[in-house]
LOVEX-871685 format. One record per residue (C-alpha): x, y, z. Coordinates in steps of 0.001 Angstrom, whole numbers, plus 500000, padded with zeros to 6 digits. Last residue first. Layout:
N
XYZ
...
***
This chain:
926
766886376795896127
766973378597892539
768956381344890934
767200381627887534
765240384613888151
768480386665888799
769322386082884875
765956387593884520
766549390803886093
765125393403884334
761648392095883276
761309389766886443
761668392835888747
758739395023887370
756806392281886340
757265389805889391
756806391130892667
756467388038894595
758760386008892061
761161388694891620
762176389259894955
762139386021895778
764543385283893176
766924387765894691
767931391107893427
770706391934891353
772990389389891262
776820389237889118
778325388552892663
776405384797892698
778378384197889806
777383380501888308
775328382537885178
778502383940884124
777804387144882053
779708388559879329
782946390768879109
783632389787883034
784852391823885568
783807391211889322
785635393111891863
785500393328895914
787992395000897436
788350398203895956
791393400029895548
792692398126892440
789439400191890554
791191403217888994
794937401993888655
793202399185886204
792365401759884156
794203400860881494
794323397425881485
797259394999882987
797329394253886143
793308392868886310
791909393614883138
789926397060883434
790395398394879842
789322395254878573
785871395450880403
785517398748879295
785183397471875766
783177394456876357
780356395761878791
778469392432879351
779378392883882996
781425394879884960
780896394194888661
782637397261891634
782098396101895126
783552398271898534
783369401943897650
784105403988900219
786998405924898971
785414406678895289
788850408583894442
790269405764892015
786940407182889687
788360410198889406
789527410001885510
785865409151885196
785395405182883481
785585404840879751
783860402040877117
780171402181878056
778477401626874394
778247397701875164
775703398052878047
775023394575879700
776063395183883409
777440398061885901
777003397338889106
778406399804891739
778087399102895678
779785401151898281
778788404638897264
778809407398900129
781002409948899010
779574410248895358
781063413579895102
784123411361893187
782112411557889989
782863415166889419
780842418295889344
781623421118891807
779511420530894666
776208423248895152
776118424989898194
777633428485895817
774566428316893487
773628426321890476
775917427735887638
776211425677884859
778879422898884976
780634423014881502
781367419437880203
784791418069880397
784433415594883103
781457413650881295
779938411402883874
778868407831883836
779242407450880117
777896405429877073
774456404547877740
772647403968875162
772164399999875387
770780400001878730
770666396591879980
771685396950883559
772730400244885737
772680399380889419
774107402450891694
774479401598895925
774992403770898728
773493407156897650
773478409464900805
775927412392900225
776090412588896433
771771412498896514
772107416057898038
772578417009894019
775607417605892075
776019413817891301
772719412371890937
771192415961890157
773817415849886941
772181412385885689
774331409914884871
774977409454881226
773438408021877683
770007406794879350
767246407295876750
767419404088876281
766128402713879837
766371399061879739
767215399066883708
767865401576886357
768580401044889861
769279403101892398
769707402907896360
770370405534898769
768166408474897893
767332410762900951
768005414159899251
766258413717896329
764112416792896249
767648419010895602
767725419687891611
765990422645891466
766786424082888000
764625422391885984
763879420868882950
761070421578881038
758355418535880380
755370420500881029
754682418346883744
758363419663885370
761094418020884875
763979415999886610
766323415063884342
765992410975884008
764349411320880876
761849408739880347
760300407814877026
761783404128877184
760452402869880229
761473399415880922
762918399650884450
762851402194887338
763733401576890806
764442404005893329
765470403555897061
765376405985900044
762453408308899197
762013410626901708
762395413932899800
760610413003896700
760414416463894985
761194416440891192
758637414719890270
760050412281887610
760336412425884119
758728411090880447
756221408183881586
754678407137878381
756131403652878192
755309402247881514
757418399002881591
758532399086885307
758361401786888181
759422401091891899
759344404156894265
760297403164897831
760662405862900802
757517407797899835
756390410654902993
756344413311900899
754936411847898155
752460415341897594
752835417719900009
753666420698897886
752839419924894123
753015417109891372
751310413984890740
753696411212888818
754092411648885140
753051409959881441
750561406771883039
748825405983879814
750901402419879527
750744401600882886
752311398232882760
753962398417886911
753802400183889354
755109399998892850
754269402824895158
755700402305898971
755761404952902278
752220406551901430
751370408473903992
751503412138901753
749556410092898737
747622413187897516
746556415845900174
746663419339899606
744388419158896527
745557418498892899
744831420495890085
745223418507886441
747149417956883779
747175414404882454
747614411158883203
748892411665887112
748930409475889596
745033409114890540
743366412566889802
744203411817886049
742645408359886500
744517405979885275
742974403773882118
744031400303883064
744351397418880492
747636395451881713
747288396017885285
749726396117887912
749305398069890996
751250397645894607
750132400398897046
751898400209900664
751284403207903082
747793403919903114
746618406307905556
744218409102904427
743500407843900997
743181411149899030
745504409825896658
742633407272895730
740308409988894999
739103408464890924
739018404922891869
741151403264889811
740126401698886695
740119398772884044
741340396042886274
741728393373884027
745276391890884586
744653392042888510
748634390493888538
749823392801891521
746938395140892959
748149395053896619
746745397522899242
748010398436902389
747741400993904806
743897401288905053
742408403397907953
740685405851905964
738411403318904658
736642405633902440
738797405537899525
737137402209898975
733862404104898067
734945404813894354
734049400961893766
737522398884892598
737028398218888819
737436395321886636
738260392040888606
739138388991886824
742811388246886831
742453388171890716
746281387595891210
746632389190894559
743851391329895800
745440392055899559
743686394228901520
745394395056904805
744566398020907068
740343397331907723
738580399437910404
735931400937909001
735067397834906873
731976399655905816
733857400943902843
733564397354901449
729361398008900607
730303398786897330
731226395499896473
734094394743894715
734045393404891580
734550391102888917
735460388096891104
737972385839890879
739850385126894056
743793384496893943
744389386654896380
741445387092898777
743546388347902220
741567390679904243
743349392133907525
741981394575910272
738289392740910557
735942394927912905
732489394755910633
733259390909910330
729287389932909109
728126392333906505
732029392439905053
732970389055904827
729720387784903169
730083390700900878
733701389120899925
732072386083899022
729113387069897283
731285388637894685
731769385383893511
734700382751892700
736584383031895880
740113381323895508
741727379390893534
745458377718894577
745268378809898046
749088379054899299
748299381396901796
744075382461902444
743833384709905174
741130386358907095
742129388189909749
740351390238912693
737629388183913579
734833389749915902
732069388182914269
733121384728916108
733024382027913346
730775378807913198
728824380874910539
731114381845908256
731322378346907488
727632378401906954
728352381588904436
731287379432902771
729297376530902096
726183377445900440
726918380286898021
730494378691897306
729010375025896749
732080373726894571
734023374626898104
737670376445897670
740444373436898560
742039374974901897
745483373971902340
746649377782904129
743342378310905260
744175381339907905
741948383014910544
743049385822913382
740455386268916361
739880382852917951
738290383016921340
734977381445920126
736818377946919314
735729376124916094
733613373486916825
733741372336913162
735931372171910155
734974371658907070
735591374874905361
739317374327906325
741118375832909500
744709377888910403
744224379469914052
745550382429915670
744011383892919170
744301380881922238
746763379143920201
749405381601919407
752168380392922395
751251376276920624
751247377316916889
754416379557917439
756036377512918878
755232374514916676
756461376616913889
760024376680915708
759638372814915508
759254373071911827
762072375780910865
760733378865909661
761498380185906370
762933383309905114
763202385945902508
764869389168901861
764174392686900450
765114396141898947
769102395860900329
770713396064896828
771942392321896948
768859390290897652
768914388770901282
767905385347901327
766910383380905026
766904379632905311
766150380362908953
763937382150911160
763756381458914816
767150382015914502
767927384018917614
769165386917915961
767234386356912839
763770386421915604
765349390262916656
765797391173912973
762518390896911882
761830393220915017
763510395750914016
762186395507910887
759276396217911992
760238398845913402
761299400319910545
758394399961908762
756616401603911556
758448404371910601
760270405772914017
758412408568915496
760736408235919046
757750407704920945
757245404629919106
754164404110916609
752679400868916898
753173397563915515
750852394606916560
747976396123915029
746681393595912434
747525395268909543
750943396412910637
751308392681911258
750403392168907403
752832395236906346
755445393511908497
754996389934906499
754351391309903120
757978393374902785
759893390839904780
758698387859902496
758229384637904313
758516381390902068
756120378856903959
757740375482905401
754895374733907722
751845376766906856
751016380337907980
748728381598910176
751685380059912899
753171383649912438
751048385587913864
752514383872917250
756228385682916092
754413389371915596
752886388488919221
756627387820920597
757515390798919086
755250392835920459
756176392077924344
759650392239923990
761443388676923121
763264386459926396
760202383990926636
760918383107923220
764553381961923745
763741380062926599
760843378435924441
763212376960922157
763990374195925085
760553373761925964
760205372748922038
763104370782922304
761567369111925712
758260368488924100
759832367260920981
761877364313922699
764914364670924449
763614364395927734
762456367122930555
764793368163932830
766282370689930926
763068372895931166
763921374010934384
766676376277933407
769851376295935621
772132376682932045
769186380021930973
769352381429933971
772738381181934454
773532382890931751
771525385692932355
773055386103935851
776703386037934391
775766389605932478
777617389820929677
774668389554927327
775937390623923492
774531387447921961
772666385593924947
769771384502922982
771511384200919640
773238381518921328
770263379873922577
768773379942919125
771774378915917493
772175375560920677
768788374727919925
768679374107916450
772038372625916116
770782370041918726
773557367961920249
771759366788923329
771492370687923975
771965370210927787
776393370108927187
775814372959925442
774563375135928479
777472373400931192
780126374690928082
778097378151927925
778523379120931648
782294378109930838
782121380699928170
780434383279930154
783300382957932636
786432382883929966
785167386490928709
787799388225926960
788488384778924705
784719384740923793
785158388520922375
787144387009919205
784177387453916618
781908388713918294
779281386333920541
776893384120921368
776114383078918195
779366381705916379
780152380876919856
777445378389920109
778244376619916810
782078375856917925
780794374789921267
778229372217919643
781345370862917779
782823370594921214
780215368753922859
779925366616919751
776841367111917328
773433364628917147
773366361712915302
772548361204911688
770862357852910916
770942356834907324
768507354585906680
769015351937904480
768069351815900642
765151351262898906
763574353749901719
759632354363901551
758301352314904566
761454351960906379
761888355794906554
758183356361907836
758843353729910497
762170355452911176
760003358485911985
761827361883911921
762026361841907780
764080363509905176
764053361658901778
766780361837899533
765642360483896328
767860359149893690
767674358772889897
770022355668888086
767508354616885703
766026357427883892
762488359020885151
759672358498883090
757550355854884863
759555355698887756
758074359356888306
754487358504888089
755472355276890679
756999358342892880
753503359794893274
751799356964894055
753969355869896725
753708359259897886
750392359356898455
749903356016899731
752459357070902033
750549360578903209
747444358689903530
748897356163906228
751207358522907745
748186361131908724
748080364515907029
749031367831907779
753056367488907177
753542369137903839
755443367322901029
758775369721900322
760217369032896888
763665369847895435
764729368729892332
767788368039890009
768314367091886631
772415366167885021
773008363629888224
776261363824888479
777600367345887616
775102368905890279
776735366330893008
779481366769892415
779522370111892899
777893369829896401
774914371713895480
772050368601896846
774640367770899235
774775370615901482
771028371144901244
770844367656902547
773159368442905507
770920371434906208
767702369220906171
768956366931908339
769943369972910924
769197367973914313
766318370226915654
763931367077914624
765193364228916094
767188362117912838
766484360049909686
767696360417906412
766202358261903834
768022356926900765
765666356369897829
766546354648894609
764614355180891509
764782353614888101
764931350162889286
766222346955887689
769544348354887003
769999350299890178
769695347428892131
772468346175890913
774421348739892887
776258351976891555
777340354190894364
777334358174893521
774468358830895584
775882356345898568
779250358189898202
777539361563898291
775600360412901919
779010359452902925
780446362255902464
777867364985904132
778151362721906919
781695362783907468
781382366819907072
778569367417909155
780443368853912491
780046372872911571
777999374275908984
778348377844907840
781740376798906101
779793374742903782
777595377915902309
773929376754902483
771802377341899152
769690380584898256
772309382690899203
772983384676902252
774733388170903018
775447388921906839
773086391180908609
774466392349911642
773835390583914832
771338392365916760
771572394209920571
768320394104922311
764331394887920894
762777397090923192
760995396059926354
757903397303927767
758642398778930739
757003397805933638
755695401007935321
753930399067938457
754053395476939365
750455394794941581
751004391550943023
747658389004942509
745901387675945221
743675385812943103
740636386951945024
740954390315944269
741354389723940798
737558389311940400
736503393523940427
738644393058937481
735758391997935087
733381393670936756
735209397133935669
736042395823932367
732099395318931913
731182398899933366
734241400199930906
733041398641927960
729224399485928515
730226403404929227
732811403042925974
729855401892923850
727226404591925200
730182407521924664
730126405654920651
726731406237919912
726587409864921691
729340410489919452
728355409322916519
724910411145916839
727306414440917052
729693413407914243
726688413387911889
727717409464909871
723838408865908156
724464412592906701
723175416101907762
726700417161909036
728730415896906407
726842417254903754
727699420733905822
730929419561905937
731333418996902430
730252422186901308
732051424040903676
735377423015902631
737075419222901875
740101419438903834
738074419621907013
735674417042905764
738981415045905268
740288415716908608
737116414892910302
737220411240908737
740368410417910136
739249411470913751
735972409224913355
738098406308912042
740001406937915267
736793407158916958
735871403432915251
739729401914916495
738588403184920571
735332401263919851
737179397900918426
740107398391921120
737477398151924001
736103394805922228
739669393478922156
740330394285925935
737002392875926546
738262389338925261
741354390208926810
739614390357930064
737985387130929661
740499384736928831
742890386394931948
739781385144934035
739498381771932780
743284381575933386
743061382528936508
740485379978936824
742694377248935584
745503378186937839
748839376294937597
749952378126934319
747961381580935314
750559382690937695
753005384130935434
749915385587933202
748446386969936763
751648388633937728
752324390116934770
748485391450934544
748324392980938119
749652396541937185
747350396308933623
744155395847935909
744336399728937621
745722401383934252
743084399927932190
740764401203934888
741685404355934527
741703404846931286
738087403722931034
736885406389933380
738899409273931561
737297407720928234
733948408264930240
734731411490931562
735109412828927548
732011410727926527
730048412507929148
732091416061928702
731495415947925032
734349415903922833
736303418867921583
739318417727923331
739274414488920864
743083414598920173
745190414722923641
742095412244925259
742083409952921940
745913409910922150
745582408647925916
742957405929925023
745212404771922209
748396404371924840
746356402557927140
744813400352924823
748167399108923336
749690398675927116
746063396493928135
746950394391924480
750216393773925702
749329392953929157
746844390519928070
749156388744925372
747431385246926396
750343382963925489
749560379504924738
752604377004926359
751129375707929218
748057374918926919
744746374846928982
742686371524928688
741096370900925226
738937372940923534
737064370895920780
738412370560917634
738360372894914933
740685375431916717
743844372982915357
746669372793917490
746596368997917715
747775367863921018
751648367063920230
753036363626919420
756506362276920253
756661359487918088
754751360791915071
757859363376914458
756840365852911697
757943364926907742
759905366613905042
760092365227902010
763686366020899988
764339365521896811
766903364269893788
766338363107890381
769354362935887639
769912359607885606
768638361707882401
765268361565880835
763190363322883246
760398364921880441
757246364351882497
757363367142884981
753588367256885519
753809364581887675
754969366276890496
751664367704890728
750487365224892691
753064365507895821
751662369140896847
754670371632896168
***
């Protein structure tokens, strides 16, 4: 929140105000990481990912030479060529990135190559585009190959184009390297690339910090409350007090005042309660003239007796705004420091069995300077290591000897960097796109560095998705993301990255990544990957942004726009982006306004992200975006006046994400499904994630063989014609359907018969179902089906019908000899069951004390089966003492965090479909 609009809450009438500000260190200053200046000297820190990108290029050249057989012999020979020479200059590359940090030239030379690299990977991308695009004139019959054929894209003038491109690529990358000879560089053959290591298991999180997560802070955390809770006479002639907290970055002064903010008495003090974070890019001067004039807004109509907790690194800062002393917070003991380390480094218990490793760690803490920062990340670091050697690497360090001053934390963090596999340390340098103190969601993060490459297939054909994840998990591990929210049924979490960590990331990504206004000049030619996270959209669109465009190299790859408020206001805008950055992989315009598309967007050949966020103003999308065959993810949420799809976009050869809510939309039969009609052999088989949301026409899903095959997520809210399901989703892992009160959750066919096959949902592990009335009792392929075996958690909220999870005395009909007998204890695998706001449910199954593995049961809202399962004394109490974790309650309890859904997060970047059923969740607040 920018510190101007905090005077839009006008109505603080009660002695109640808290906040934080967060500041960076002015005392130990940085060189600006900003691509708009000039170039200064070479960054020891900036990573230049050339043996990455050579691996990437080697493994797409070899899958062009398995697929593209039919190829010329010129072009063939000259992919050969190529290949070789990638292979020749990736065996020196380790060496010559180790080396580069004391040689300028080397790193002239490493600056080169990838810039070629990059190039090669644009030509090798188009005859993957050209691969995609023979599969659909193959689908497509003679007609449309012969069209094909005689069109502006004939494969055998593309071809001869593209053999031309890869003969100047490889006589470049062959002059290129002819120069490492006089580096003397070691050749280090059949490195592997390395795969993330052990991880620490996810543990749940809320949106505030649990006390016994924090070790050493307790005196402090006291005396700050005592200081909020002090009445002075000061307070009487002012109507807010601030107390700044001041301490090194690293030193957890924003945990301690998350620890205060919902300390209980805190909350019953002070009756209003806020928290603000005041970004960092601007100078001290501005930024307290800002706030000065922001708090004198709030003076004006807050209540005597409000306090502001300020977090600052600069006592100067502090002095400046505090009414009240600084409070200083110091850095941990040795042995508190211990305490946190071990929490990291290893199991619980396993630091007794190794008395070696944890005397390594004592000489490791000791260096820390009483960091919490550092000492989780290098804990995380050496989780699971029992190696001695890797300890001692990291205690004999060189980096110690620098001081304790932002450099040397930063130097310090690094360890822990230089330890990630190759991909996921460029996943982590995407990550400085973003501004400081940006809410990271899981779901748009890995889709966005799908987008830009950094995630290939494995050799093991794991979902990229998954490793992503993977990799998510590895920066957890080492907590280079923190503050992190994971809802309660497993479909998402969020995160935040400390400020220092950030710096990381700004200073390893600085040769490719860099965040700029529409001011800025010089901007570097070696920057590939764009954001304007503060950018203020120009008054002068049709002048400004195309001279902006301008200063940029027309090989950029991402163009982002995070926490824009408005965005483009003219269609102008996104043709500017598509006649100049032909090769861009990621195009963010949320929040733009524009009616349209252009037609011209198929051109963007090679584009995977496309992100149309809250344009409330675009109608249609132009039938020739289901063209770009290489698009994985598109995001419709809150385009209120979109009136159409285009009418092939199941035929979309690769798109894995597709989030659509309109409000006016007539789907297009061929789309998802309006009416009857004959589908082809490909409709939606890549896509991995359909949300949808206020289709009111939309009455069934696309049936027939490979159609959703591949779905793993299926989220469905307020469409009020939809009557059943396809009945063949064999992937999909988690279900979510809410506000759909025609639906029938027997699997039919489009004639709306049920039938007999029940076994397409053999994956299912998550379901949740919300304001569905025509829900009176668990479906029978729920419990007869496949789905018995693999369904982990059941969420049933706000259905007012239903009156029964499973009638015992009903007749099973006959379904085969495979099929279970009926009975609720077939679910074999459920952990989780939630069970809120339907008053009809009064009975559980007389089996229910069989469901072995389940570990939460929560009742809520349901009165009459909530008095049946009073602890001791109800009825069925016998049926649910097994499980460990139980919430009962005959109405909800807003404080409960148990009684959650999903997350706020959750909700807030997917909002209709989530927002509509969980609204009590929306209320949980950090």
């Amino acid at each position: 929140m920018k510190l101007p609009e905090l005077t839009r809450f006008t109505n603080l009438t009660a002695a109640s105000l808290a906040f934080r500000f967060s500041f960076i260190s002015t005392v130990f200053p940085l060189p600006d990481p900003s691509a708009c200046l000039p170039s200064p000297s070479p960054n020891p820190m900036a990573e230049s990912f050339a043996f990455n990108i050579a691996d990437k290029l080697l493994g797409k050249a070899t899958s062009l030479l398995v697929d593209q057989v039919s190829l010329a012999s010129g072009v063939y020979t000259e992919l050969e060529n190529l290949k070789d020479t990638l292979s020749a200059v990736k065996a020196v590359l380790l060496d010559a990135e180790e080396q580069q940090l004391n040689n300028h030239q080397l790193t002239d030379w490493l600056g080169k190559l990838k810039d070629c690299f990059y190039d090669a990977e644009d030509v090798l991308d188009e005859f993957g585009y050209d691969s995609l695009l023979r599969e659909v004139v193959n689908e497509g019959g003679f007609r449309r190959k012969v069209r094909h054929f005689f069109s502006t894209s004939n494969p055998l003038a593309f071809r001869f184009k593209m053999g031309s491109k890869i003969k100047e690529i490889r006589e470049r990358l062959d002059k290129i390297a002819a120069d490492a000879d006089k580096f003397n560089l070691k050749k280090i053959m059949g490195v592997p690339v390395a795969m993330p290591g052990p991880r620490r298991e996810r543990e749940m999180t809320y949106s505030f910090v649990r006390s016994s997560d924090v070790i050493g802070r307790d005196d402090d955390k006291e005396n700050i409350i005592q200081l909020l809770m002090m009445q002075s006479s000061d307070d009487d002639k002012e109507n807010v007090s601030v107390l700044p907290l001041v301490g090194i970055g690293g030193l957890g002064k924003t945990t301690l005042a998350k620890l205060v903010y919902n300390d209980a008495r805190v909350v019953k003090h002070f009756k209003k309660r806020m928290w603000v974070c005041v970004s960092d890019e601007f100078d001290v001067t501005r930024l307290i003239k800002e706030i000065i004039t922001s708090l004198k807004a709030l003076v004006d109509v807050g209540a005597k007796g409000s306090k502001i907790i300020v977090t600052a690194c600069d006592k100067l800062v502090a002095n400046v705004m505090g009414t009240h002393p600084m409070y200083e917070l110091k850095g941990l003991s040795d042995d508190e420091c211990l305490s946190v380390f071990i929490r990291y480094a290893f199991k619980d218990g396993e630091d007794k069995q190794n008395p070696k490793l944890v005397r390594i760690g004592k000489d490791i803490i000791k260096k820390c300077q009483g960091l919490p920062l550092v000492v989780k990340t290098l804990g995380g670091l050496l989780y699971l290591k029992t190696n001695e050697n890797d300890w001692v690497r990291v205690r004999d360090s060189e980096c110690w000897q620098l001081e304790q001053n932002k450099d040397g934390i930063l130097s310090a963090l690094k360890l822990s960097y230089d330890d990630l596999s190759f991909d996921v340390k460029q996943c982590f340098a995407s990550c400085s796109l973003f501004p400081k103190d940006f809410q990271f969601h899981n779901i748009e993060l890995i889709h966005m560095w799908m987008g830009q490459g950094l995630i290939q297939p494995s050799e093991k054909k794991e979902e990229m998705e998954d490793i992503d994840n993977q990799y998510l998990d590895e920066l957890l591990q080492i907590s280079f993301f923190q503050d992190v929210e994971f809802d309660d049924v497993g479909l998402s979490c969020s995160f935040k990255m400390h400020d220092l960590v950030h710096d990381l990331a700004l200073l390893v990504a600085r040769l490719d990544c860099s965040t700029l206004n529409f001011d800025c000049k010089n901007i570097s030619t070696k920057v590939r990957h764009v954001s304007m996270p503060e950018a203020e959209w120009p008054e002068e669109e049709e002048e400004k942004v195309p001279k902006f465009f301008g200063k940029l190299n027309n090989n950029i790859r991402t163009i982002s726009f995070p926490n824009i408020v408005d965005g483009a206001r003219s269609e102008s805008f996104a043709g500017s982006c598509i006649l100049r950055f032909k090769y861009i992989r990621v195009l963010d315009l949320q929040k733009s306004s524009f009616e349209a598309l252009p037609n011209s967007i198929c051109n963007l050949k090679l584009l995977r992200y496309l992100n149309l966020r809250h344009n409330r103003h675009i109608k249609r999308l132009p039938n020739s975006i289901c063209k770009l065959h290489h698009l994985q993810t598109l995001i419709l949420e809150g385009c209120e006046s979109l009136e159409e799809l285009p009418r092939h976009i199941g035929t979309m050869m690769s798109l894995r994400l597709l989030i659509v809510e309109p409000q006016q939309i007539a789907l297009p039969p061929q789309a998802l499904g309006k009416r009857e009609v004959k589908v082809g052999r490909r409709c939606f088989n890549s896509l991995r994630f359909l949300a949808l949301a206020d289709c009111y026409s939309l009455e069934y899903l696309v049936e027939g063989m490979g159609t959703f095959t591949t779905l793993r997520t299926l989220i469905i809210d307020a469409c009020p014609c939809l009557s059943f399901l396809p009945k063949h989703l064999p992937a999909l892992e988690t279900l979510v359907i809410m506000d759909c009160k025609s639906l029938d959750l027997g699997v039919g066919n489009k004639n709306g018969e049920k039938e007999d096959d029940i076994r397409g949902f053999g994956s299912l592990r998550i379901l949740i179902l919300s304001k569905l009335p025509k829900l009176e009792i668990l479906p029978r392929w729920l419990i007869q089906g496949p789905t018995s075996n693999t369904l982990l958690g059941l969420f049933i909220e706000s259905c007012d019908n239903f009156r029964a999870l499973w009638e015992e005395e009903e007749e099973s009909p006959s379904l085969g000899s495979s099929v279970l007998p009926e009975g609720i204890d077939h679910l074999i695998a459920l952990r989780q069951l939630k069970i809120k706001y339907c008053p009809r449910l009064s009975a559980l199954p007389k089996k229910m004390g069989n469901l072995s593995a389940l570990t939460h049961l929560t009742i809520e809202g349901c009165p009459k089966l909530a008095n049946r399962c009073k602890r001791g004394t109800g009825e069925y109490w016998n049926k649910i003492a097994h499980v460990p974790d139980l919430y009962i309650s005959d109405y909800s309890d807003s404080d409960e965090e148990s009684g959650l859904f999903l997350s706020k997060q959750l909700v807030e970047r997917m909002k209709r479909w989530r927002n509509k059923a969980f609204s009590n969740s929306a209320n949980r607040t950090v």
